[in-house]
C-alpha positions as CSV (number, residue, x, y, z in Angstrom):
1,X,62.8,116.8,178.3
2,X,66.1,116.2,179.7
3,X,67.9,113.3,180.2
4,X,71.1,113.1,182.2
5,X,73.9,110.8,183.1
6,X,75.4,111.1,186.8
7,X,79.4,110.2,186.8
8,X,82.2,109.2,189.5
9,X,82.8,113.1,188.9
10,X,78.9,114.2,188.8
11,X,79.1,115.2,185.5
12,X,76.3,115.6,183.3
13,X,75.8,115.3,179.5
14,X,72.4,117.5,177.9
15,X,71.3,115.7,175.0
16,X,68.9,118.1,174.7
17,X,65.3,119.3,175.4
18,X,62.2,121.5,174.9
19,X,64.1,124.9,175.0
20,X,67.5,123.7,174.2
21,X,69.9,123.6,171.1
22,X,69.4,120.9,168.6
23,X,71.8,118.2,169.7
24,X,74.0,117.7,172.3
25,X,77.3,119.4,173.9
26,X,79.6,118.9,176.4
27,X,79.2,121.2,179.6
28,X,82.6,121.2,181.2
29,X,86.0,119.8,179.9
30,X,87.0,119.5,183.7
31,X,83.8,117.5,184.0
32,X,84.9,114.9,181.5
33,X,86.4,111.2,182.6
34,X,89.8,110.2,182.0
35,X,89.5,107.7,179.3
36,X,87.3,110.6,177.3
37,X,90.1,113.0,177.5
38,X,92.0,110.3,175.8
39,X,89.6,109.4,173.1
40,X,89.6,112.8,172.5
41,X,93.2,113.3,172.0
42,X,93.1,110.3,169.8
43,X,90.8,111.7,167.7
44,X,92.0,115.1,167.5
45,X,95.2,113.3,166.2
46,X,93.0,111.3,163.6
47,X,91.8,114.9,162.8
48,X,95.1,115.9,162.0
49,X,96.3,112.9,160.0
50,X,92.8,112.9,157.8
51,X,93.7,117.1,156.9
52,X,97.3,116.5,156.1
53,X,96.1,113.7,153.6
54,X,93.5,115.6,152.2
55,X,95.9,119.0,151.6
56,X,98.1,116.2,150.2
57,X,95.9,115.5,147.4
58,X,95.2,119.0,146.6
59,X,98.6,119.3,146.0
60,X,100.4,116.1,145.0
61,X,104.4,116.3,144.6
62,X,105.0,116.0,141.2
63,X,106.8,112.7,140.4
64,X,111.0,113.1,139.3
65,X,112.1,111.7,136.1
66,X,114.6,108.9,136.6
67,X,117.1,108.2,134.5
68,X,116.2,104.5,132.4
69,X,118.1,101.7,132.6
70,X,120.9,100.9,130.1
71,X,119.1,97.7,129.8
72,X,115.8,99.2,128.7
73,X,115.0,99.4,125.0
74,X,111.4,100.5,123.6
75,X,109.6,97.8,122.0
76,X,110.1,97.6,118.4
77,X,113.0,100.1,118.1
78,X,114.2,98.0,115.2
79,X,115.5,100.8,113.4
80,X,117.2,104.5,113.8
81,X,115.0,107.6,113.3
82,X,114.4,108.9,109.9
83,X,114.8,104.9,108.6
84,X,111.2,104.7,107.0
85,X,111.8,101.8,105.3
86,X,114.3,99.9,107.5
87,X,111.9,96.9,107.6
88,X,113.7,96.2,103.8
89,X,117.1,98.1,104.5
90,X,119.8,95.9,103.6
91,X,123.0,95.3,105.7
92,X,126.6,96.1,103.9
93,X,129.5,95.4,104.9
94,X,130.8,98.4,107.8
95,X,127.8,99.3,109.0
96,X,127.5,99.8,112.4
97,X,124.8,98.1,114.4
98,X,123.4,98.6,117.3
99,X,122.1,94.8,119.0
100,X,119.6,94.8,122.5
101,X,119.2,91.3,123.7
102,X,116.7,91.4,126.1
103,X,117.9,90.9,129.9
104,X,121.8,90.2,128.5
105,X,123.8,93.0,128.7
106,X,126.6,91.2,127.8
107,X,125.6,91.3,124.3
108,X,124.0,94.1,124.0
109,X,126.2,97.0,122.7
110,X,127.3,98.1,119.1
111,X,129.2,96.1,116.3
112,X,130.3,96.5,112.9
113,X,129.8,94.4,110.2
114,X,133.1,93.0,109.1
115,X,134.5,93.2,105.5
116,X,133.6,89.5,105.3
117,X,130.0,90.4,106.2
118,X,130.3,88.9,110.0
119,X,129.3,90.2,113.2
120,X,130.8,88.3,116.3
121,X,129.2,88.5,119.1
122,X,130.4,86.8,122.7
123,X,129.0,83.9,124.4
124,X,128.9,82.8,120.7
125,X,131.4,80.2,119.1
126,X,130.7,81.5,115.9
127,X,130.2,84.5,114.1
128,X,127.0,84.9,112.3
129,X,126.3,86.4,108.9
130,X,124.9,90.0,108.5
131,X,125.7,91.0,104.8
132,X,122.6,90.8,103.0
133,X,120.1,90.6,105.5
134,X,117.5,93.0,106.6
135,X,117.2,93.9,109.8
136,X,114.4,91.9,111.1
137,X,116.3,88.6,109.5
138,X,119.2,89.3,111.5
139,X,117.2,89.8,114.3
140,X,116.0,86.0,113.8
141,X,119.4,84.7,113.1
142,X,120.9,86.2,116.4
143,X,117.8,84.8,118.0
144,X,118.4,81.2,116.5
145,X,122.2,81.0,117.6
146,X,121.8,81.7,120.8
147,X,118.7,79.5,121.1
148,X,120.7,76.3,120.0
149,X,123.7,77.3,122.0
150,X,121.5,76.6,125.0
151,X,122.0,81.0,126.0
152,X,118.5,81.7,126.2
153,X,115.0,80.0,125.9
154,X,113.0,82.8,124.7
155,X,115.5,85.5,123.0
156,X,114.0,88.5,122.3
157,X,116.9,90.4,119.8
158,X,116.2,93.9,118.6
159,X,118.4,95.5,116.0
160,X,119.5,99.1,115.3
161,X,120.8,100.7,112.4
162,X,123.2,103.3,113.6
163,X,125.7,104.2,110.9
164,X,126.2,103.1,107.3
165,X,129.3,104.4,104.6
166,X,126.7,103.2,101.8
167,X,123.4,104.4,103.4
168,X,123.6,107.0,100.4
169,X,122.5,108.0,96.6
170,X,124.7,110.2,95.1
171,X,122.5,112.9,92.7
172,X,124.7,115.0,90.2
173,X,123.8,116.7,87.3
174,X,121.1,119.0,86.2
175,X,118.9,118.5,89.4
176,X,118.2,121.5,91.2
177,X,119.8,120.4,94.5
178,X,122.7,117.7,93.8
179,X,124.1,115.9,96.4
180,X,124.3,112.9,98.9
181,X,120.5,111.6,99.9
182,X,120.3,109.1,102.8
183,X,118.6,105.7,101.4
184,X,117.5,102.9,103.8
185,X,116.4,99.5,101.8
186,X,115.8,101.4,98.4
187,X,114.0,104.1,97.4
188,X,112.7,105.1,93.8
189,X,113.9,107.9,91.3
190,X,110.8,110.0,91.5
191,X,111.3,110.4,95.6
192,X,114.7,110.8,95.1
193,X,114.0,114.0,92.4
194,X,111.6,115.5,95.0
195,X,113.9,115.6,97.3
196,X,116.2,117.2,95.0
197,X,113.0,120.0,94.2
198,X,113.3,118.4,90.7
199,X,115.2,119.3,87.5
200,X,116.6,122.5,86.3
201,X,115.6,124.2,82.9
202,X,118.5,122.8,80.9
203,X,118.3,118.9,82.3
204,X,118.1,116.3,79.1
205,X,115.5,114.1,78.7
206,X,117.9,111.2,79.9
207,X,119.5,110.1,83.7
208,X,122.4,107.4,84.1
209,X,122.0,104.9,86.9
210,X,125.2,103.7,87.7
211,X,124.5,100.7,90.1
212,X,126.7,100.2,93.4
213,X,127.5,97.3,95.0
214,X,123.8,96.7,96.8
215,X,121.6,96.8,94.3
216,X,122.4,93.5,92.0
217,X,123.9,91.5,94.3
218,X,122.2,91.2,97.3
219,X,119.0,89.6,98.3
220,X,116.1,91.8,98.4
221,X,113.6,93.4,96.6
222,X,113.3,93.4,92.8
223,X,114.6,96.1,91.1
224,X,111.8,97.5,88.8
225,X,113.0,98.0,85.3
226,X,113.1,101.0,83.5
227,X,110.9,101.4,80.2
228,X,113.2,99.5,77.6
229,X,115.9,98.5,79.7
230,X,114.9,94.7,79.9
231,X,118.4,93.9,81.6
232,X,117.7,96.5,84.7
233,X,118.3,94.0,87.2
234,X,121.2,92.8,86.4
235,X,122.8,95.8,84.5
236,X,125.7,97.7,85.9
237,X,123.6,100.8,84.8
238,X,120.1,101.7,83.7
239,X,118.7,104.9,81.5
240,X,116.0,106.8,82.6
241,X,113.5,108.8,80.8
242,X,113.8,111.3,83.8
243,X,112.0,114.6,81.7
244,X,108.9,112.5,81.5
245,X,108.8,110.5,84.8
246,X,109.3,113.9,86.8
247,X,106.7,115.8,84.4
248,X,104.4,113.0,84.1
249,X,105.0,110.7,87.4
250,X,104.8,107.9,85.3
251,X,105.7,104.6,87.5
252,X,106.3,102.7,84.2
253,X,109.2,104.7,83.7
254,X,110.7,105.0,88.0
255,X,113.1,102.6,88.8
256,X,114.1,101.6,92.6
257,X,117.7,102.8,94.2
258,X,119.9,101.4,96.4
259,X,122.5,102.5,98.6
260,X,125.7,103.0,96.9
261,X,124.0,103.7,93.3
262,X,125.0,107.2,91.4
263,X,122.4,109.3,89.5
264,X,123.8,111.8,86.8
265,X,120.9,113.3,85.2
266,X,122.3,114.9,81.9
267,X,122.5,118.5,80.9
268,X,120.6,119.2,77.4
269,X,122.0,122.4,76.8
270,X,119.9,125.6,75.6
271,X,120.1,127.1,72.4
272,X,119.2,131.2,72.7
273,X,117.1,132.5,69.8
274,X,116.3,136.4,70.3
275,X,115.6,139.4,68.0
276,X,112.9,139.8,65.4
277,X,111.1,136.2,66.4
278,X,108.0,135.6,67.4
279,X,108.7,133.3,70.2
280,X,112.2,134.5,71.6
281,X,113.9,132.7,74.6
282,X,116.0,129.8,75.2
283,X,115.1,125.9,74.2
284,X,115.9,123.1,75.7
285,X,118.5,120.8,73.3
286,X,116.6,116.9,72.5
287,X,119.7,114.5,73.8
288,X,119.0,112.6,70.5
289,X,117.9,115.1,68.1
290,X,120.2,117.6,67.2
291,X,118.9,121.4,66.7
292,X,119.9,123.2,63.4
293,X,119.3,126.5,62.2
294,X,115.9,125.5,60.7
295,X,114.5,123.6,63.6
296,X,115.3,127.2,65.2
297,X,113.3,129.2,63.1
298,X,110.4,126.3,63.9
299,X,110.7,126.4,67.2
300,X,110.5,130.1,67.6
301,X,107.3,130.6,65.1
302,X,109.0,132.3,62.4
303,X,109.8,135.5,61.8
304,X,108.2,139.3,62.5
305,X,108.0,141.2,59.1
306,X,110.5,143.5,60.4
307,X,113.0,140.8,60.5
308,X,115.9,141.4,58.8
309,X,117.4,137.6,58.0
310,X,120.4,137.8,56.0
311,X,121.9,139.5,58.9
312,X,121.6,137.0,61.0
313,X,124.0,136.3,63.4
314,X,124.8,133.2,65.7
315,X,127.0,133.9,68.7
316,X,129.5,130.7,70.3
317,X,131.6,130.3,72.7
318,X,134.9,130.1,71.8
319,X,137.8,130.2,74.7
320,X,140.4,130.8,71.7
321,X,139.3,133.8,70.8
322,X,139.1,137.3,72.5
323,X,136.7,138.0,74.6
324,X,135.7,134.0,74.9
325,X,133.0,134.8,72.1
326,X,132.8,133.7,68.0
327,X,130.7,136.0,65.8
328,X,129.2,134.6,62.7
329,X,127.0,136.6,60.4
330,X,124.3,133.6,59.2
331,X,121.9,134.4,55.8
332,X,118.9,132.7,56.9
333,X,117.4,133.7,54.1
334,X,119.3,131.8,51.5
335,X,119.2,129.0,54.3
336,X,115.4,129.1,53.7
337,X,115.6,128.8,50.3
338,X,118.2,125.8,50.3
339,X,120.7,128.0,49.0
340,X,123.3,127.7,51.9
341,X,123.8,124.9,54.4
342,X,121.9,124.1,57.4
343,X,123.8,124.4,60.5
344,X,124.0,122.0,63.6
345,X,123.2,124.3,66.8
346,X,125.5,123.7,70.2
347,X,124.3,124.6,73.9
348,X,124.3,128.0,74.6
349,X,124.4,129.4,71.1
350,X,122.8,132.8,70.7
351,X,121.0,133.2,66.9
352,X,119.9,136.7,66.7
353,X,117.9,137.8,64.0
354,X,117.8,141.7,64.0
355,X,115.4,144.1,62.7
356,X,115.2,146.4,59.4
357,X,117.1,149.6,60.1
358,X,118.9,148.7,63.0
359,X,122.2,150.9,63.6
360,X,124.0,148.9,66.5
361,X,127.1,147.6,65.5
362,X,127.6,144.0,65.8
363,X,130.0,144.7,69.4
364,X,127.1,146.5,70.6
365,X,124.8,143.9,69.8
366,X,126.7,141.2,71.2
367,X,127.3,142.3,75.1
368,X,123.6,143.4,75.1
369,X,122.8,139.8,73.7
370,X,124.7,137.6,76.1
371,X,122.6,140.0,78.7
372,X,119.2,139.1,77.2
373,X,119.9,135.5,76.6
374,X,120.7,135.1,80.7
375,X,117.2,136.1,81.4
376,X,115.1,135.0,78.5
377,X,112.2,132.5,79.0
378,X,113.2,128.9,78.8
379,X,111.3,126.8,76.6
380,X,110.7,123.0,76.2
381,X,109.4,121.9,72.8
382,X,109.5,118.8,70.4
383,X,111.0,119.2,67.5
């Protein structure tokens, strides 16, 4: 059934019937009225407004970065990269610091700490102390000044470290990488030594702490004391068992360091024993025991049955000589038997014992030795 709708123009709309499409459709765009051919424009516009959005969203325009304020600071930037411990870094004198005062740029820029321990900032009639206070107390103190000085209501100071001339630990010696290691607040011996890779083959049993001018003086944490060093604190420098703390990792025996502090961990020396020995190789000197020629044969288990021991002979350094080298024919035998002195060993003394029959004459035998003792296994034993 169809039902139609006469207009001024005698138009007609088909909404449809019996034998018709489902739904309606307009018969003739001449047929339409005015205010339809504007709706219809209208709309088409809509149309076009409703697609251009929605290709929009399929493809969005990525956003630009823009450059941040000189203002802005993250929150809680109180310290420079690589500062792990900067919440218990100390401030020295010359250190350069870096101060962001929230919405006052006028403040908010480097300064140095001065040789009397001041930084003076402006706006401020004062200056205010730095020297020996971490960096969340100077922080506070900033904070405090500028609150009674009327400044600000609510300051909101954050503190940098930038640069520090005593940021440092100084490592020489027998550690297997000496050298300068950045320290923020302190940092213990046993950190210190891994970074370093640890000790070489000839290190003593002993390292010297000399103390710089941080450690003592200033507020901050307590130093912990070394094994037997009861004045640790307070001493201008502290032994270390180092052998056994980097062996062992024991924390009775770490002590804390501090910027400005020198570590000299002390060469042992090796003593060479090679030839007709059951153990050969190079041992490790005790920094309190000297090694004689009996504590030698100890050390190296005694002797092959092919050794030949009243030939003996013990190889030193000796610049005055020619060829920088001292050869000493030793009789270990009668030394065994108490019939000739024991001898005091020195670091990098060769004691080569030879075998029966041997033919080499003692020139021969002494290049080829000085050869043998570079690569012989290195051994650390009590004695």
């Amino acid at each position: 059934m169809a039902v139609g709708a006469k207009g001024s123009t005698g138009g007609a709309l088909s909404l449809g019937g019996a034998g018709g499409r489902a739904g309606g459709r307009l018969l003739s765009a001449t047929a339409r009225p005015r205010w339809a051919v504007a709706l219809g424009v209208v709309l088409a516009g809509v149309g076009l407004i409703c697609l251009s959005g929605l290709a929009w969203a399929q493809n969005p325009v990525s956003p630009q970065p823009v450059a941040p304020s000189s203002s802005a600071r993250p929150a809680g930037s109180s310290a420079s990269p690589g500062n792990r411990v900067a919440d218990r870094y100390v401030i020295a004198k010359d250190d350069v610091l870096d101060v962001f005062v929230e919405g006052v740029g006028e403040l908010s820029r480097e300064y140095r700490v001065g040789m009397d321990g001041m930084i003076t900032l402006p706006m401020l009639t004062r200056p205010v102390m730095a020297a020996g206070l971490t960096l969340e107390q100077l922080s506070k103190a900033i904070g405090k000044e500028l609150l009674d000085a009327g400044l600000l209501t609510d300051p909101q100071v954050i503190i940098t470290m930038k640069s520090s001339p005593w940021n440092t630990v100084v490592l020489s010696g027998a550690a297997k990488k000496p050298g300068l290691y950045p320290v923020y607040g302190h940092m213990t011996m046993l950190e210190l030594l891994t970074l370093a890779e640890g000790l070489t083959d000839d290190a003593g049993n002993t390292a010297i702490v000399t103390r710089g001018e941080n450690a003592p003086q200033v507020p901050g944490p307590v130093t912990r004391q070394a094994e037997g060093d009861a004045n640790a604190a307070s001493s201008r420098t502290v032994k270390v068992q180092v052998w056994q703390l980097w062996q062992n990792g024991d924390a009775s025996l770490d002590v804390d360091l501090y910027p400005g502090d020198r570590v000299l961990v002390k060469r042992a020396g090796i003593v060479y024993i090679v030839g007709a020995v059951n153990r050969p190789g190079g041992y490790v000197l005790n920094d309190e025991e000297p090694m004689t020629l009996l504590t030698a044969i100890a050390v190296s288990l005694g002797f092959l049955p092919t050794a030949k021991t009243s030939r003996t002979m013990l190889i030193r350094k000796n610049p005055r000589v020619p060829g920088g080298r001292e050869q000493m024919q030793v009789d270990l035998k009668k030394v065994l038997t108490l019939h000739a002195p024991d001898q005091q060993l020195s670091a990098n003394d060769i004691l080569y014992v030879p075998e029966s029959g041997g033919k080499r004459t003692i020139n021969t035998i002494s290049a080829g030795l000085v050869n043998t003792a570079v690569y012989a296994s290195v051994w650390r034993v009590a004695y």
